[in-house]
C-alpha positions in Angstrom: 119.6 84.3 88.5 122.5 83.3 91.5 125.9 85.8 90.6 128.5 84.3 88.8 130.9 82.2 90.6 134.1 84.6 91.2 132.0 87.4 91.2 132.8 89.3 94.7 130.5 92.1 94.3 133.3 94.3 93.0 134.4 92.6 89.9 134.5 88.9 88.2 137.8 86.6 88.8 138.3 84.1 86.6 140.5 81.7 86.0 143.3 81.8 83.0 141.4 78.6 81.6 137.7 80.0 81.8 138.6 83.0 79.9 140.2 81.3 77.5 137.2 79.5 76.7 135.2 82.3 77.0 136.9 84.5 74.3 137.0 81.3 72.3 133.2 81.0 72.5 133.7 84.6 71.0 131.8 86.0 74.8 131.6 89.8 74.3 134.0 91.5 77.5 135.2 94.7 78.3 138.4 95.3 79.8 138.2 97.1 83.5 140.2 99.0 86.0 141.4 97.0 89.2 141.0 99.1 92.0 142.2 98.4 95.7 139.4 96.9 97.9 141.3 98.5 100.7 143.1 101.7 101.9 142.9 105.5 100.7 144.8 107.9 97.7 145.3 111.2 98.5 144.7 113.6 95.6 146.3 117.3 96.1 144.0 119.9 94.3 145.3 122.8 93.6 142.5 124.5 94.6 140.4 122.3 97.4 143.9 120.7 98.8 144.3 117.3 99.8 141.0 115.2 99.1 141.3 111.5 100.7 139.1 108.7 98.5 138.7 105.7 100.5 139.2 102.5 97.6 136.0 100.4 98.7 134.2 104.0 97.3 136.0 103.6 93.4 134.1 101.6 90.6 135.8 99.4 88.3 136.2 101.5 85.9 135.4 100.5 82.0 138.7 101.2 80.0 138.3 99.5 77.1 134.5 98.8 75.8 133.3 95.1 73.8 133.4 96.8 70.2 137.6 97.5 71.5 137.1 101.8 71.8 138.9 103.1 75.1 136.2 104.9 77.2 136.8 108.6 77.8 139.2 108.0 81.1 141.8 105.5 79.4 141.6 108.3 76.6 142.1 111.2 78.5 145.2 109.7 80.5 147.2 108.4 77.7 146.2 111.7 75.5 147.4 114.1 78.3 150.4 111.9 79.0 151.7 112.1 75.3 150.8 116.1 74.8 153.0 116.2 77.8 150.1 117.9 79.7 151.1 119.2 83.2 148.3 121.1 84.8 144.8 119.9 83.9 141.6 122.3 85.2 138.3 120.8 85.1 134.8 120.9 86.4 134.2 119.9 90.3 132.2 117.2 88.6 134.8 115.6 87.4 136.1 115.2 91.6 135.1 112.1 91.5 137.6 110.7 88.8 140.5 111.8 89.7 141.3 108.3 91.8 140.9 106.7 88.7 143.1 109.1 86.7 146.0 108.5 89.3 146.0 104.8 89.4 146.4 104.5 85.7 149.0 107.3 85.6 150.6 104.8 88.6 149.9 101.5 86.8 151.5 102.9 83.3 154.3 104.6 85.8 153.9 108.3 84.8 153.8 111.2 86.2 150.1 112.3 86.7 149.8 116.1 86.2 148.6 118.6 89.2 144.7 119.3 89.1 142.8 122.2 89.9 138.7 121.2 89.8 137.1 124.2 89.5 133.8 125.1 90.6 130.7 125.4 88.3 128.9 128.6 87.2 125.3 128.7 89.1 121.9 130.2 88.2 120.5 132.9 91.0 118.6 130.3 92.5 122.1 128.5 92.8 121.3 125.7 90.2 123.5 124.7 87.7 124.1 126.6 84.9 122.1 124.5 81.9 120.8 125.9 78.8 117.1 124.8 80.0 117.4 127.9 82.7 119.7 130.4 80.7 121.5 130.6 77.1 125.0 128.7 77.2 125.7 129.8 74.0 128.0 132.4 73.3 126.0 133.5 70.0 123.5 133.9 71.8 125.5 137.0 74.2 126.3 138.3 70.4 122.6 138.8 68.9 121.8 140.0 72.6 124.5 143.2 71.8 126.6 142.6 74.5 129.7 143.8 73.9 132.7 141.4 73.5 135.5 142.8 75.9 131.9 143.7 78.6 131.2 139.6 78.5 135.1 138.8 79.2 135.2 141.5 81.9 132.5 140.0 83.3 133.7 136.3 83.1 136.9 137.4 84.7 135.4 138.9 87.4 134.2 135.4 88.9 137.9 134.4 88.9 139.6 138.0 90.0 138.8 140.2 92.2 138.2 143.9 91.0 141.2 146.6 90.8 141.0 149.0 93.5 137.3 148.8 93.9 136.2 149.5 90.1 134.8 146.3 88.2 136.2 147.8 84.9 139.0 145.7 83.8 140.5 145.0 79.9 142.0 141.8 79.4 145.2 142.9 80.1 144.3 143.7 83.4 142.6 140.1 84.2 145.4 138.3 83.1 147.7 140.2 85.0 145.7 139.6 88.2 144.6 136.2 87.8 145.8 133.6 90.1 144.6 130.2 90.1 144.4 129.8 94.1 142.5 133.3 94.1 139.6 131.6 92.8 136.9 130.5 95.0 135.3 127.4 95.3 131.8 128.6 96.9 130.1 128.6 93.0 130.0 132.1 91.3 127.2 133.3 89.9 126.5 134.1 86.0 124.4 137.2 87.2 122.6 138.8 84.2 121.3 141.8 85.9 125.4 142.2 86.4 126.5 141.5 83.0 123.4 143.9 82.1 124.8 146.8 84.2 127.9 146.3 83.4 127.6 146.0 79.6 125.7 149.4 79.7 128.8 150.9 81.3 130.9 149.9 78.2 128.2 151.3 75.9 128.1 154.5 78.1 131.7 154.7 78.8 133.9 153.1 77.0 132.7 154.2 73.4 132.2 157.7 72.3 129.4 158.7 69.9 131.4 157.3 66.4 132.2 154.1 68.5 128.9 153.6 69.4 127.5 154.6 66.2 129.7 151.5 64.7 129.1 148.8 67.1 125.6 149.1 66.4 126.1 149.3 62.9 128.2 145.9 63.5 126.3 144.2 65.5 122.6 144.7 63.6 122.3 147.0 60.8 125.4 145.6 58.4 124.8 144.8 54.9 124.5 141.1 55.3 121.8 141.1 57.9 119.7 143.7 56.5 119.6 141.8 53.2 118.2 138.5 54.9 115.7 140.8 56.4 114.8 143.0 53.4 113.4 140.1 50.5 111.0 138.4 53.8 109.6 142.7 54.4 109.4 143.8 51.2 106.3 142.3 49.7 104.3 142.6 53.1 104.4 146.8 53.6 103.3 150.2 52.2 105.1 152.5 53.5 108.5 152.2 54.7 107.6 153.4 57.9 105.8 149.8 58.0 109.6 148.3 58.9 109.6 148.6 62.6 106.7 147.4 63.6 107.1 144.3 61.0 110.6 143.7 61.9 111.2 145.2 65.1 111.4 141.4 66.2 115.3 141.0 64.5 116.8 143.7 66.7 115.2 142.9 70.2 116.5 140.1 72.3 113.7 138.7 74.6 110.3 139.7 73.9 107.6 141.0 75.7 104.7 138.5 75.5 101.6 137.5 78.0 100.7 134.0 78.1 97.2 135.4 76.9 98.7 136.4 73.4 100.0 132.6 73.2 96.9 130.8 74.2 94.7 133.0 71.6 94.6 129.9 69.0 93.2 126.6 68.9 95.5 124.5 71.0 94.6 124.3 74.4 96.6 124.8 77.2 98.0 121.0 77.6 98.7 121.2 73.8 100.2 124.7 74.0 102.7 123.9 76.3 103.7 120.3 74.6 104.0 122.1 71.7 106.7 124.5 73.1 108.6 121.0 74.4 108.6 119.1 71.6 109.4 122.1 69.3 112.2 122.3 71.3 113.5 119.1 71.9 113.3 118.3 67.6 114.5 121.3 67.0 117.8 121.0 69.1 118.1 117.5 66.9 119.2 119.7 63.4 121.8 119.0 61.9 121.5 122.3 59.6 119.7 125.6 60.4 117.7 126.1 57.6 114.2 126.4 56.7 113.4 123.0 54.8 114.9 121.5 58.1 112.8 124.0 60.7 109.7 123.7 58.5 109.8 119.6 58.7 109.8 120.0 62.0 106.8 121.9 62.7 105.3 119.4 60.6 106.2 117.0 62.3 105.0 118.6 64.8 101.1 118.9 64.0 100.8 115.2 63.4 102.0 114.2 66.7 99.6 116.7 67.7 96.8 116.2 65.4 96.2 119.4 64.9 97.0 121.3 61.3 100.0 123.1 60.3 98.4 126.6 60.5 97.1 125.9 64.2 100.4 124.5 65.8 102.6 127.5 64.1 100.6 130.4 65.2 101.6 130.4 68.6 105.5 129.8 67.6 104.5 133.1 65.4 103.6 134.9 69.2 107.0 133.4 70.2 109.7 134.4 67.8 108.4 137.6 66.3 106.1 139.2 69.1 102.9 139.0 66.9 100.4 136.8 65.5 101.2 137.7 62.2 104.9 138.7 60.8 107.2 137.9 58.0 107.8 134.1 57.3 108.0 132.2 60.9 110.6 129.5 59.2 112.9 132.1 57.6 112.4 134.1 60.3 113.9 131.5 62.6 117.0 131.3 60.1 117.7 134.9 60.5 117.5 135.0 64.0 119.6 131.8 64.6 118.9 128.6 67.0 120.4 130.2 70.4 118.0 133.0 70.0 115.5 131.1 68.9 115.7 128.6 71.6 116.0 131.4 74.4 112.0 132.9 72.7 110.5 129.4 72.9 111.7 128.9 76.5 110.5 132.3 77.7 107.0 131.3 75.7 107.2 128.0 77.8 107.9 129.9 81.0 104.9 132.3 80.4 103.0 129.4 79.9 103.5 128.1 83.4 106.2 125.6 82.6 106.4 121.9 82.2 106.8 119.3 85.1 109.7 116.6 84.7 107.0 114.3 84.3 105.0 116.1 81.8 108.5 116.6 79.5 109.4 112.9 79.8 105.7 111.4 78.6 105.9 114.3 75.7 109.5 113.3 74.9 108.8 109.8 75.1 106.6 110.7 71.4 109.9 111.1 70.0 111.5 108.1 70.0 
C-alpha cells in the first residue's frame, strides 16, 4: 500500500475540500501537534540547564484522540495553565516532552512554567526502580517496621546533603536544607542496606524503652491485627506456646526459604516457577483484597495449570507463611496485605532461579 498523497513522512496535508469530505464520510481523525520541520528550542532546566531539541527530532504529537478525549499532554498544559502552576518537577523521562509542552504553551500564548526533571531512583545494580526488583509501595515500608520519620530521613538524604557529617536529620532540618539545584542528577540510589542501618539508629536512638515498647505495640501487636490473627490460630494449637511458630509469619518481613522447601510438591520446576508468574500477574489484576477474590485466583490458577487446587497452593503456602503447613493461605494473604504479599512471591520466584523475559511473556500470554 503507496502513502497517502500529502503525506511527507511527518504528517498528512490535505486540502480544506478533502477533509471536508472526509469528516462528511464520518472518517475517524485525531487532531495533531504541528511541529517545525526545521530549527531548534531551547528548554532551560532548572536542574540540567539549557537542553537544545533539534524540530526534525519532535513527533506530531496526538492532542486530541478519534473518540474527542485530549491525550495526557494537551491535558497537562491547559490544567497547569489554569491552576496557575509555575514550577513543574518531573521524572528525567519526561525530557523528552518538554518541546512539545513549550510550543503549546507558545501556540495558546502563555507563559510556560520553569521545569526542573529530576533524576530517577535506581536499584544497586543501577536499574530503574520497578516494583519487579524492589517494593514501590509505601505499605509495604510500614508492615516492614520501618519507622516513618527513619524512611523520610532517608528519602531526604538523596536530595540534601547530611548536617555537619551526621545523616540524622528531622524533617525540619531537610526542609530547611533543601535546595532544588543541590540535587544531583547522577541517579541516587534507594539503598536498603542504608535505610536498614539507618532505621536501626532510630530504633536504638531515637526512642527510649516506653517509645520503643509503643511503636512495636503500633506497628504489630494492636488490637485490630491481633484479632484478624487470633480466629485463623485458634482452632489449629494446644498450647499457647503453639503461637509463634504458627504465626511467626505475620510479624517477619522477608522470609527465609531454600528453593528446596518450594520444589517439595508435585509441580515441577517449569510449573513452579509459572506458577509464581502467573500468581503474580492475576493477582496484581484485584480490584478488592479479599479472600473470595485471592481464592479465585488460585483457582484459576490450577486450570491453566492442570494441576489441582491442593498441589498449586502448597508451594504459595512455603511462600507467604515459611511452612508447608500454616493457618489459611487465602486469609493469610488478607492479613498480610498485597505489597507484602507480592514482595514473598517474588523472593519465592528469585529462589527459584527466576524467569526469562521470554519465559514471562509465553506465560502471560495464557492470560489474555
Amino acid at each position: 500500500m503507496g502513502k497517502p498523497p500529502g503525506y511527507d513522512g511527518h504528517c498528512l496535508n490535505l486540502a480544506e475540500g478533502e477533509i471536508v469530505a472526509l469528516e462528511g464520510r464520518g472518517v475517524p481523525f485525531v487532531v495533531r501537534m504541528k511541529v517545525p520541520r526545521e530549527g531548534s528550542v531551547t528548554i532551560d532546566d532548572l536542574l540540567r540547564g539549557p537542553i537544545v531539541f533539534e524540530w526534525r527530532t519532535v513527533d506530531m504529537q496526538v492532542l486530541v484522540k478519534s473518540d474527542g478525549w485530549p491525550t495526557y499532554h494537551l491535558a497537562n498544559v491547559v490544567d497547569d495553565h489554569l491552576m496557575q502552576i509555575t514550577h513543574v518537577m518531573r521524572g528525567e523521562e519526561w525530557i523528552s516532552s518538554a518541546p512539545k509542552h513549550a510550543l503549546l504553551y507558545e501556540y495558546f500564548g502563555w507563559k510556560m512554567p520553569q521545569l526542573a526533571h529530576l533524576p530517577l531512583l535506581r536499584n544497586a545494580d543501577k536499574s530503574k526502580l520497578s516494583k519487579r526488583k524492589n517494593p514501590t509501595g509505601i505499605l509495604f515500608y510500614q508492615r516492614m517496621g520501618y519507622l516513618p520519620e527513619a524512611l523520610v530521613n532517608f528519602l531526604g538524604l538523596l536530595a540534601v546533603p547530611p548536617l555537619d557529617g551526621d545523616e540524622i536529620m528531622d524533617l525540619a532540618a531537610l526542609v530547611e536544607r533543601f535546595r532544588l539545584e543541590g540535587i544531583s542528577v547522577g541517579g541516587p540510589v534507594f539503598d536498603v542496606a542504608k535505610l536498614d542501618w539507618l532505621n536501626g539508629r532510630y530504633l536504638r536512638e531515637k526512642l527510649d524503652l516506653r517509645g520503643f515498647q509503643e511503636r512495636a505495640r503500633a506497628w504489630a501487636f494492636n488490637e485490630e491485627y491481633l484479632s484478624r490473627i487470633a480466629p485463623l490460630a485458634q482452632s489449629r494449637i494446644e498450647r499457647l506456646s503453639d503461637l509463634g511458630p504458627l504465626t511467626a509469619f505475620f510479624f517477619s518481613g522477608r522470609l527465609e526459604i531454600s528453593a528446596e522447601q518450594l520444589r517439595d510438591g508435585k509441580l515441577d520446576e517449569p510449573a513452579l516457577r509459572q506458577a509464581f508468574v502467573l500468581a503474580a500477574a492475576l493477582l496484581e489484576t484485584l480490584e478488592t483484597w479479599d479472600v473470595p477474590q485471592i481464592e479465585g485466583v488460585f483457582r484459576t490458577l490450577a486450570e491453566l495449570l492442570g494441576n489441582k487446587l491442593r498441589e498449586v497452593v502448597r508451594p504459595f503456602y512455603v511462600a507467604i507463611t515459611g511452612r508447608a503447613q500454616s493457618v489459611p493461605l487465602f486469609d493469610s494473604m488478607v492479613v498480610l496485605g498485597r505489597d507484602l504479599v507480592r514482595e514473598r512471591l517474588r523472593v519465592a520466584l528469585e529462589r527459584l532461579g527466576g524467569a526469562t523475559a521470554a519465559e514471562q511473556t509465553a506465560w502471560k500470554k495464557l492470560l489474555v
